[in-house]
N, C-alpha and C positions, 0 to 999 in steps of 0.2 A: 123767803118765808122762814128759812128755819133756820137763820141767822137773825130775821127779827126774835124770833121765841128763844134761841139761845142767848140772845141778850136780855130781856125779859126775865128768865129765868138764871142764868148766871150773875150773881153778887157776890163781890169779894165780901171778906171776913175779919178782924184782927188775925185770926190764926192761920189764914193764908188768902191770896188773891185767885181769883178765877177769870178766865181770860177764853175767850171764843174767835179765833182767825178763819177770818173769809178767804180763800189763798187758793192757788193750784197746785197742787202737787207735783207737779211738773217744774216747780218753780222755787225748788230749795231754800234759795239766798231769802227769798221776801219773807218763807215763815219764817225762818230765822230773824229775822230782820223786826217783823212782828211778835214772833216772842218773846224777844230778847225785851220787849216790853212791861213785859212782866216776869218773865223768868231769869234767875243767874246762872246763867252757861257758866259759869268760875265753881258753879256747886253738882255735886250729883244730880239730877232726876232723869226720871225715863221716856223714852219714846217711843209712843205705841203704835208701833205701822200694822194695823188690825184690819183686816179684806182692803187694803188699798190701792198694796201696788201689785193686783192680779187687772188695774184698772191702767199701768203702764203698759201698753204693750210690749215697745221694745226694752229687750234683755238688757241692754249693756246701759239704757237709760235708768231703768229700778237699779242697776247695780250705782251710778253713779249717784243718784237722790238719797240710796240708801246711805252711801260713803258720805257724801258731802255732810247729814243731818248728825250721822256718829259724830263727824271729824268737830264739830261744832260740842259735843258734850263733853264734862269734866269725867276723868277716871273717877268710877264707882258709881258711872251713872250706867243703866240699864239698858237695851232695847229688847221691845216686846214686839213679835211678829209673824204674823197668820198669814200663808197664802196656799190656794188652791195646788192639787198637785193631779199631775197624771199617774202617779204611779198605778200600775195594773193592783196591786195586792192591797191596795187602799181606796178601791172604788173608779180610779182614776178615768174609767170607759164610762162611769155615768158621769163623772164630771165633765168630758168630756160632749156628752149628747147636750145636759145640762147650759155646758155656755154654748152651745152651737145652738139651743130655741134662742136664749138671752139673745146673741147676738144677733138674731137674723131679723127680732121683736123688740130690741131695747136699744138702748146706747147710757152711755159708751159704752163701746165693747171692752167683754176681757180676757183676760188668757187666764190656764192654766201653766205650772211650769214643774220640771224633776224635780225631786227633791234634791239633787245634785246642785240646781241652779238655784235651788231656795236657800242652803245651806251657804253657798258662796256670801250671800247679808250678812252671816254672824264671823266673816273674815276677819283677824285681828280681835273679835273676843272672845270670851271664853262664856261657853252655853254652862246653861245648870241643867242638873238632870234634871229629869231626862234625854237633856237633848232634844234635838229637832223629833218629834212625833207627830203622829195625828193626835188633833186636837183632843176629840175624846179622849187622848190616854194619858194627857198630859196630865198625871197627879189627881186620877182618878177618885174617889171616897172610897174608904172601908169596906170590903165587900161587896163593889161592882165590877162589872165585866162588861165596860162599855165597849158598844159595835165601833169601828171602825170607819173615819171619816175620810173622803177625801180634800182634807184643809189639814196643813203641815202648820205645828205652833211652836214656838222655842222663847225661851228666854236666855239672854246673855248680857254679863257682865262688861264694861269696859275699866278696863286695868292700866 
């Protein structure tokens, strides 16, 4: 269903094309494979891993989806990415009750992960400030004093 409406509502432009991939995340090569359909891997653009890979379980597999989708973009392209944390000082025990209803009532399940293990994604590039943070404080507005989330957000450069 939400690949027919994504098609429906996605129309390319002259000013640029839009493109909607049906794909598993677990399954690197084929987005690529399918973007490469419309995008130029030979140019910058970015890659928004936004609440996905807290939908990988295992660790060393988000670390390699995450590698393989960089290794595939041109220097001076970006990756943007969000994921759950445990840290205690950022809510991490309600994230924690949080995917433990999710899991026991939904699927797929997910995890949360350290910030330690979030930070290893932006390997080989260089983050902008603020650096990896909670989300909220990421480049807050003027004059707020946003609460404290526990979802870790970064952006980074590849060089």
């Amino acid at each position: 269903l939400v690949l027919a409406h994504a098609r429906a509502l996605l129309t390319s432009a002259p000013d640029g094309a839009t493109d909607y991939i049906d794909a598993d995340a677990h399954d690197p090569d084929t987005i690529l494979r399918i973007a490469g359909q419309t995008l130029d891997f030979g140019k910058p653009c970015a890659l928004m891993l936004l609440g996905i890979l807290n939908f990988v379980l295992d660790g060393a597999e988000a670390q390699s989806i995450t590698r393989r989708l960089v290794q595939a973009l041109a220097p001076g392209s970006i990756l943007i990415l969000t994921h759950p944390t445990t840290e205690p000082e950022l809510g991490g025990d309600l994230q924690l009750e949080a995917m433990e209803f999710w899991n026991t009532n939904a699927t797929p399940p997910v995890t949360a992960r350290s910030s330690k293990e979030i930070a290893q994604y932006f390997d080989g590039l260089t983050l902008v400030e603020p650096e990896l943070v909670s989300c909220s404080l990421w480049r807050p507005g003027p004059g707020t004093e946003p609460e404290v989330v526990p979802q870790l957000g970064g952006v980074a450069l590849k060089v």
